[in-house]
N, C-alpha and C positions, 0 to 999 in steps of 0.2 A: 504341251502342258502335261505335266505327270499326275497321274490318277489318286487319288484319296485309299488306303488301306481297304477302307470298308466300300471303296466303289471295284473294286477287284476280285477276279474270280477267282476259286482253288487253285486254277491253274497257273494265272499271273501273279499269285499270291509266292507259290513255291519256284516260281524261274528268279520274285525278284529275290528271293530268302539263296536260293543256290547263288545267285550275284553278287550279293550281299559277302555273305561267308565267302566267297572267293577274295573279294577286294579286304575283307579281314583279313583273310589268308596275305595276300601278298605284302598290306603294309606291316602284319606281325614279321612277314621276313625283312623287311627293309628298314625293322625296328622304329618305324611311325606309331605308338603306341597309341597316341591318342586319334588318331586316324583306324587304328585298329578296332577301339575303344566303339568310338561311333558307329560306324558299321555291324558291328555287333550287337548293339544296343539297337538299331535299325532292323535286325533282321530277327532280334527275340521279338519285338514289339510286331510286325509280321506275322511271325509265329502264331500270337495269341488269337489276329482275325483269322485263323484255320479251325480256330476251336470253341466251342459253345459253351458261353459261359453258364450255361443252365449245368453243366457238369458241374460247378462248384459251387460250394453251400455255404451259404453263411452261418458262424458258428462253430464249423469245420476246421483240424487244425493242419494243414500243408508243410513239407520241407520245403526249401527254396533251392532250386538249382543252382548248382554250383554256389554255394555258401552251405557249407557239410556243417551237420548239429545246429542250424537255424531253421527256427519255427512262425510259421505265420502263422494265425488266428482272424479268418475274414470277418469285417465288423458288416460290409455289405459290398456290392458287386454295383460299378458303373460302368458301361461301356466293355470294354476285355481290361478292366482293370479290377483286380480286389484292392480292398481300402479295407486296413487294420493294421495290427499290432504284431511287430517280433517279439517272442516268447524272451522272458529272462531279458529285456533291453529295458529301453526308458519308458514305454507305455509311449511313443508318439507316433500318433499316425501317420502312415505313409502308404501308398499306391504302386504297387506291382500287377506289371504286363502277366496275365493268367497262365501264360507261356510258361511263367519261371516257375509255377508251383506245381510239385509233387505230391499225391496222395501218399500220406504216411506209410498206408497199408503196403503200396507199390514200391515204398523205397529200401524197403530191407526184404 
């Protein structure tokens, strides 16, 4: 039976993220896009239990990786998820892995 994210250490956290990213790797070569797709979404979401969400503020406005000139705006923080608003969109909220945001200041 496979372990819960947040039942996972640093350590097992980053072997299954290099696994991850490999089995992306191989189905982006074998053009399984949406096999690709998942796996990578698997291993940003990974990502975010290596990182403390006490790093990010609410109120605070984030780039989003990999989505260039998009702006998040955190409304508040659940879990390794922020919950709010892209900047310039339709104002509707949505929840992104902490993984995927950039501090402004860091991004240029």
């Amino acid at each position: 039976m496979e372990k819960k994210y947040s039942e996972m250490t640093p350590t097992e956290l980053r072997e299954l993220i290099a696994t991850l990213r490999e089995k992306a790797r191989r189905a982006e070569q074998l053009g399984i896009l949406n096999e690709f797709a998942v796996y990578e979404r698997k291993a940003i979401l990974a990502q975010a239990f290596l990182l403390n969400p006490e790093d990010f503020k609410v109120g605070e406005i984030y780039r989003i990786q990999g989505d260039p000139g998009v702006f998040f705006k955190i409304d508040y923080l659940k879990g390794v998820y922020a919950w709010g608003y892209r900047l310039g969109g339709e104002q509707q909220i949505e929840a992104i892995p902490i993984s995927m945001l950039v501090d402004v200041k860091e991004a240029f």
